[in-house]
Every structure is written in C-alpha cells, then in structure tokens.
FIPAPA-324943 format. One line per 8 residues: number of its first residue (from 1); for each residue x, z, y of C-alpha. Coordinates in steps of 0.1 Angstrom, whole numbers, plus 5000, padded with zeros to 4 digits. Each point is the difference from the previous one (the first is absolute). Example, Ala and Ser with C-alpha at 12.3 -4.5 7.8 and 13.67 -1.06 7.14 Angstrom:
2
1> 5123/5078/4955 | 5014/4993/5034
! end
This chain:
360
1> 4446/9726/3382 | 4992/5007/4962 | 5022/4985/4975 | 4975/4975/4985 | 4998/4989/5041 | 5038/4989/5010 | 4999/4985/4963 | 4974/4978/5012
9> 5015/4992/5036 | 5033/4998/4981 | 4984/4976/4976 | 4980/4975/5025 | 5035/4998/5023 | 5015/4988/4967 | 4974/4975/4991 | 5002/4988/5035
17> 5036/4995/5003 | 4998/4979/4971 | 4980/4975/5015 | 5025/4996/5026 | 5029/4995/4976 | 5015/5036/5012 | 5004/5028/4975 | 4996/5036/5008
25> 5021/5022/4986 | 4982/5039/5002 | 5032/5021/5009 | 4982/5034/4996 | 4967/5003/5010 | 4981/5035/4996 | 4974/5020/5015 | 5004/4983/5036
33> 4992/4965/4987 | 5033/4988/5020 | 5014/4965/4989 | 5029/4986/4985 | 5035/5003/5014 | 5008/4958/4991 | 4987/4967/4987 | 5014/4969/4993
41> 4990/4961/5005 | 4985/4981/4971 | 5007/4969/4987 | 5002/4971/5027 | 4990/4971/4976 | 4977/5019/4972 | 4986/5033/4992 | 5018/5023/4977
49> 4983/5010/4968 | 4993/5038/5014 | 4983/5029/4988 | 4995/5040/5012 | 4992/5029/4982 | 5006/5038/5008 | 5025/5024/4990 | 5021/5028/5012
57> 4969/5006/5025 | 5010/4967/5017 | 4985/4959/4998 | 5029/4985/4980 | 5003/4960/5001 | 5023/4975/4980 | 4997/4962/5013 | 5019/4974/4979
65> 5008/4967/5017 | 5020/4983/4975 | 5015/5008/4963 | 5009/4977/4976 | 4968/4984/4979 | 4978/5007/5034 | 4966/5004/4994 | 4972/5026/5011
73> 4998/5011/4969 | 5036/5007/4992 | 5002/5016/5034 | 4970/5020/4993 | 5016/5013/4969 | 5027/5006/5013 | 4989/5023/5027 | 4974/5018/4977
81> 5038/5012/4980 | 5009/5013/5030 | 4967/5018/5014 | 5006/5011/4963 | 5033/5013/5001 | 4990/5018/5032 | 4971/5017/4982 | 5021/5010/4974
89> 5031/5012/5022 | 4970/5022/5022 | 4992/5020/4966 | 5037/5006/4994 | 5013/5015/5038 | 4968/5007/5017 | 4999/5040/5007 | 4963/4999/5001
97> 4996/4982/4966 | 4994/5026/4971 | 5024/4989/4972 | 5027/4989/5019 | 5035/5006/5000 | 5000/5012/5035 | 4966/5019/4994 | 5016/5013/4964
105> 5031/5013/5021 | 4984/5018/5032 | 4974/5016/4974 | 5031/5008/4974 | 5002/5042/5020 | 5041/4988/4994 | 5004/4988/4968 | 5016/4968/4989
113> 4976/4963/4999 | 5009/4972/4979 | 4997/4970/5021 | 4998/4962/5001 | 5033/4984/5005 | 4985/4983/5034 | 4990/5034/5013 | 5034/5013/4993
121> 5018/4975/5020 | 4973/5006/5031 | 5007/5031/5000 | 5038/4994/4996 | 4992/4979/5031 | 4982/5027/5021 | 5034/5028/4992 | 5020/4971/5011
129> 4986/4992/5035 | 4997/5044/5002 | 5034/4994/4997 | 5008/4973/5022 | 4980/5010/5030 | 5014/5042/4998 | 4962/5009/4989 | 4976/4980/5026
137> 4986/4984/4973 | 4986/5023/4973 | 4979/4992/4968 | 4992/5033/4999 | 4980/5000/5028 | 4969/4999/4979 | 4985/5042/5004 | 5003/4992/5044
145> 4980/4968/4993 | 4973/5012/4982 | 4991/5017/5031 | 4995/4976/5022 | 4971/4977/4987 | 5004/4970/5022 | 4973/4983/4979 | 4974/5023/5003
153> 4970/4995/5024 | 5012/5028/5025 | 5036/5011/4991 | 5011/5029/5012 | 5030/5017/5014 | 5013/5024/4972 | 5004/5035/5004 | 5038/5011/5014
161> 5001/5021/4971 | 4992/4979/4971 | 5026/4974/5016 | 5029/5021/5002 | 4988/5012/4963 | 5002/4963/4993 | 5031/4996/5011 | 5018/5027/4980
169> 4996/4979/4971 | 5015/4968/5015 | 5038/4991/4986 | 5009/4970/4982 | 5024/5020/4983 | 4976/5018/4975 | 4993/4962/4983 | 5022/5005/4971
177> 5000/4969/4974 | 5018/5004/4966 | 4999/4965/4982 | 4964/4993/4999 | 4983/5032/5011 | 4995/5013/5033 | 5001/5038/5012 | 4984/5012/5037
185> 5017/5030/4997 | 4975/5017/5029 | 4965/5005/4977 | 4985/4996/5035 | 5018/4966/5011 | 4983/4969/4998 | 5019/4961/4998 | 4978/4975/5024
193> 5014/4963/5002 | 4981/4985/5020 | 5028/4991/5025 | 5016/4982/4972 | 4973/4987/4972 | 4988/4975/5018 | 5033/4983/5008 | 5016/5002/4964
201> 4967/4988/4991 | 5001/4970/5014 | 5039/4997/4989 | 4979/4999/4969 | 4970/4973/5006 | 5023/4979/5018 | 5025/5002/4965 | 4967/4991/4982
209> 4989/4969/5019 | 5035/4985/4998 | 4998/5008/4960 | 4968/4980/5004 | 5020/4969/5020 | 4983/5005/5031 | 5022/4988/5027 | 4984/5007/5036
217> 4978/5032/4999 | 4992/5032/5029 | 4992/5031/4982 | 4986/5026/5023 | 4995/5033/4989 | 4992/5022/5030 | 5026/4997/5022 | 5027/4984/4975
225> 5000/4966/5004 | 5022/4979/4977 | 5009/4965/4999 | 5003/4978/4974 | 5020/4966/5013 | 4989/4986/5030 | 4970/4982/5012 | 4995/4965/4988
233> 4992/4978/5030 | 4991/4962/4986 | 5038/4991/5006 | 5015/5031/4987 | 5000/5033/5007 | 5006/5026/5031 | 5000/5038/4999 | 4968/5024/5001
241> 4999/5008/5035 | 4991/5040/4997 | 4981/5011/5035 | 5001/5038/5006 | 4970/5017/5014 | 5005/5016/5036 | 4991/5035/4997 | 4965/5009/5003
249> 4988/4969/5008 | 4978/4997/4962 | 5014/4965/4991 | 4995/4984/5037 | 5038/4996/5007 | 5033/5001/4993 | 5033/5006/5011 | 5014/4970/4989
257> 5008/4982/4961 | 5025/5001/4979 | 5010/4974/4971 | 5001/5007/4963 | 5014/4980/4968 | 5006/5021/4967 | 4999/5028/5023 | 4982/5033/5005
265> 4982/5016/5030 | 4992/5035/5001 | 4980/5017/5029 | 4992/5031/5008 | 4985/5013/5034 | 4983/5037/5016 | 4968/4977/5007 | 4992/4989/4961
273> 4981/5035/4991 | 4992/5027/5024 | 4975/5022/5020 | 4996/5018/5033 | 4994/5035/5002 | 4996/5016/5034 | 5015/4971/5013 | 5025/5001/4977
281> 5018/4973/4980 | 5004/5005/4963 | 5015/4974/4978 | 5008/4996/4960 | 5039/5001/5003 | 5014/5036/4993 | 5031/5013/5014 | 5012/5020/4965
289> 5019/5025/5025 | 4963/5011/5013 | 4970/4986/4979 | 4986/4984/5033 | 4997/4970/5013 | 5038/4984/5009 | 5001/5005/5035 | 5030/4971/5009
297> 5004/4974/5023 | 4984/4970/4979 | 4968/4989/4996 | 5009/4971/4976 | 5024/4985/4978 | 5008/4973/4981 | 5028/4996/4973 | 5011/4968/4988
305> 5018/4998/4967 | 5008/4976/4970 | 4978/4986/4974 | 4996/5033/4973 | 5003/5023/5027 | 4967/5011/5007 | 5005/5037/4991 | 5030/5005/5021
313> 4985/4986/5027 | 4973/5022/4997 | 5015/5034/4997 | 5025/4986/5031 | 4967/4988/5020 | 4985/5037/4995 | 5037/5019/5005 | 5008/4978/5033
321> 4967/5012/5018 | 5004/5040/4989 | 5039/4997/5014 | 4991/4977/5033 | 5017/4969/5018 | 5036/5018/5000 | 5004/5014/4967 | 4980/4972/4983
329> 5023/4973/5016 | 5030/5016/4985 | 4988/5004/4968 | 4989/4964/4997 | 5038/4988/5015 | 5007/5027/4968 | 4986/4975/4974 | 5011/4965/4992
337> 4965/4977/4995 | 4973/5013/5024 | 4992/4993/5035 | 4977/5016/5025 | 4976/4997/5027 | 4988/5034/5018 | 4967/5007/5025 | 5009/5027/5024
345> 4972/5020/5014 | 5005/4982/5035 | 4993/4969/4982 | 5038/4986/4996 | 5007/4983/4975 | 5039/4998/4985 | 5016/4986/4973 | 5030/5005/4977
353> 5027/4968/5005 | 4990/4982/4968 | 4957/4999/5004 | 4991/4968/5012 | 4967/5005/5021 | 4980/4980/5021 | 4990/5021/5030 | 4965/4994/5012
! end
C-alpha cells in the first residue's frame, strides 16, 4: 500500500472511531497499513474537545474533557500548544529532519554537536536504558534501520552484507556527551530514537496541558498513550479504560482493558509494521545483536507506568519484546513503577503481579 494510502485508511478509522466516542491510538503503522495496538473509551456524558494531526510518521490525538475555565476554545488552544510542541520537539530529535540535533550528530563524521538541553537528557535517557537492559536496547541502532524501509511501498529484505556492515557500527558506548556537546565517536554511527521520542514526548505535552490547567486529557502519540486524570462521568470521575488490540486482528478485538488515571500506557507489538517475504515475517523491532527482526517469544506488550513516564515506558515496551517473556519479566520485577502485560506467540497472555487487566 503507498504511503499516501494507509494515511488515508489510517485517517477514515480515526474519523470513525470518533463518532463512536472511541479514540484510536496509531501504535506504528507503515508500509502494511496494519492498525493500532490500543484505544480507549471516550467520554460517557460528553465529547472531549479532540483534535489529530501527524507526526513522527504516526496520527497523533489529544482529547481534553475537562480543565479549569472549560470551553472549546480554551481546549482548542490548549491542544494547538501541544500539536505545537510536538512539531517543534520532531525538528529537534527526528534523524530524518535536516538541522536537527540528531541529524547534526549522525552527519558530524565524529566530531562534537552542541545540542538542546532536551536532546541531551533523551539521549542521557537512551545510555541509561543501554545500560539497564545489558545492550537490548540501543539508540545507536540507527545505520541497521536505515535498511529496512518499513514505509516504503515494497520494502525489501536487506542484503546479509550491508546488515552485518550495519551492525559493526552499533554500540551505545561511542555516545560521548561533555557538558552540552555530543561526540559519536564512530564517523559511521548513527543515534535513532524512535523507541524513546515519542514517550518523553508526551512526558512533555502532558507537562504542557497541566501548565495550561487541564485536568482530564488522553494524549496519544502513536503507541504512547498518556493520561491526564481520569474520566469525568456526570458524578465524578473513573479511570480511562485502555483496551489492547489482539494481534493481527486490525482494530476488531482485544485481549482485554486495562484502567488508567495520571498514568501512561506504552505498546509495542511484531504486528504494528511489517512485510512478508517468501513467506516470511519481517517486523520493525531490531534485535541490536543481529540487525534483524527480534526473533522472541512475544508478539505484544504493554507497559504501564506513572504519570511523566512515558519515555521509560517506551524504551522498556521496545527492550521487553527484543529480550522475550523470561528476561523481560525479570527486568520489569528489576524496576520499582512499571507493570506489564505480555502476548506470546500462542496467543497467552500474562501479566506482572501489579497490572490490573481485564481479560476478555
């Protein structure tokens, strides 16, 4: 499917979901046109004020239900400083963007880039969940990616070659930041964020909208969805209920829902962006041990985490599928915060002791 085609498809489910008070949230969709990984119920007793727009190749949508001083207009405002602040934050850590700082640094053949204090602490972020997960999670990943374009019309399997090329240029440890510049020691590396932009990004639009006295809000960038309060109800106010896509089923079912107050949801699943070639399976999430697809026993998962934790949750969601159920159990019992629901291939689903999760 061309680009301009699952844009459109993406688009009308949107617009459609809106008329039935749910709201889409586009967990990663590329050249296969697949659907979302999660949505969650609108308002019971009124519409939110809601708008979309696109960035970070996804539909992005903030719906406010209440703030104080509650008005379509001041919700409207309100939501155009976030779309905004996304824009803005797209130009700053996008490795695609010329003129970025992330664009500046992969293009810099090793020398140091002076960089926003925002991308400095994103990438601080990226070395520290490097770090925390022994290397499964990798902003460095960004030569191996180039060569798989998921969004093009009819992506290809890379040559063996060029991936192992890749991959001799993949190692966190070449990021080297001295106060506000930043080194890629390998002239051939290249920093990609996109398992963490989004998330921190919403950290940040979520900080925004509470500056702006909005008190019940879902921001959904891609498959980041964070929560602002709960859900007024007429007599007060219940939890987002958060329903998670079953795999491959392109927004028919789900496994089951999950509730959310001043809480973030992160998904991330082997069905979001991928082809077949030769009747094989090829999906967006590298293993940084290989430069191919992670080859695990998940299919999806879902981290839960507090309010302003968006970004963790994101590099976790992303690490958690590359190391499988095993691995990615322990390392979330490792953290104090987060919670976690995993999709086996075989279609179980299981669950760390703390997510609360309403089983279909």
């Amino acid at each position: 499917m061309p680009v301009s085609g699952w844009k459109q498809k993406l688009h009308k489910a949107l617009s459609a979901a809106l008329l039935t008070c749910v709201i889409i949230t586009q967990a990663g969709c590329g050249a296969n046109g697949k659907a979302p990984a999660a949505f969650f119920s609108g308002g019971a007793v009124s519409s939110p004020v809601s708008q979309e727009s696109f960035y970070f190749d996804t539909v992005c949508r903030i719906a406010v239900y209440d703030m104080e001083e509650m008005s379509e207009e001041n919700a409207k405002s309100a939501i155009r400083e976030a779309f905004g602040l996304c824009r803005d934050y797209e130009k700053l850590l996008s490795k695609t963007v010329e003129g970025s700082d992330i664009w500046n640094i992969n293009h810099a053949e090793g020398a140091p880039v002076e960089c926003d204090p925002r991308t400095l602490e994103v990438i601080g972020l990226g070395i520290r969940y490097a770090e925390i997960t022994d290397g499964a999670f990798d902003i460095t990943i960004g030569k191996a990616v180039d060569l798989w374009d998921f969004h093009a019309e009819d992506p290809k399997v890379p040559d063996a070659e060029d991936v192992a090329d890749a991959m001799e240029h993949v190692d966190y440890h070449m990021i080297h930041m001295d106060g506000s510049a930043v080194t890629l020691e390998d002239p051939e590396g290249e920093i990609d964020l996109g398992g963490i932009a989004k998330g921190y990004i919403a950290d940040r639009a979520a900080e925004l909208l509470r500056e702006k006295k909005v008190t019940s809000a879902v921001i959904s960038l891609g498959g980041n969805i964070e929560c602002i309060g709960a859900k007024p109800d007429g007599k007060g106010s219940t939890p987002f209920r958060i329903g998670i896509e079953a795999p491959y089923s392109d927004m028919t079912k789900v496994v089951g829902v999950s509730e959310a107050e001043n809480a973030t949801l992160v998904t991330s699943g082997v069905y979001e962006r991928f082809f077949v070639s030769d009747g094989k399976e090829y999906h967006h999430i590298l293993d940084v041990k290989t430069g191919y697809p992670a080859d695990t026993d998940i299919l999806g998962v879902t981290i839960l985490g507090e309010e302003g934790h968006s970004a963790d949750c994101d590099a976790l969601s992303t690490s958690c599928l590359i190391l499988g159920v095993e691995k990615a159990t322990e390392l979330i019992g490792s953290l104090d915060g987060y919670e976690a629901l995993f999709i086996d291939r075989d279609g179980n689903l299981s669950r760390t002791d703390g997510m609360i999760f309403e089983e279909n």
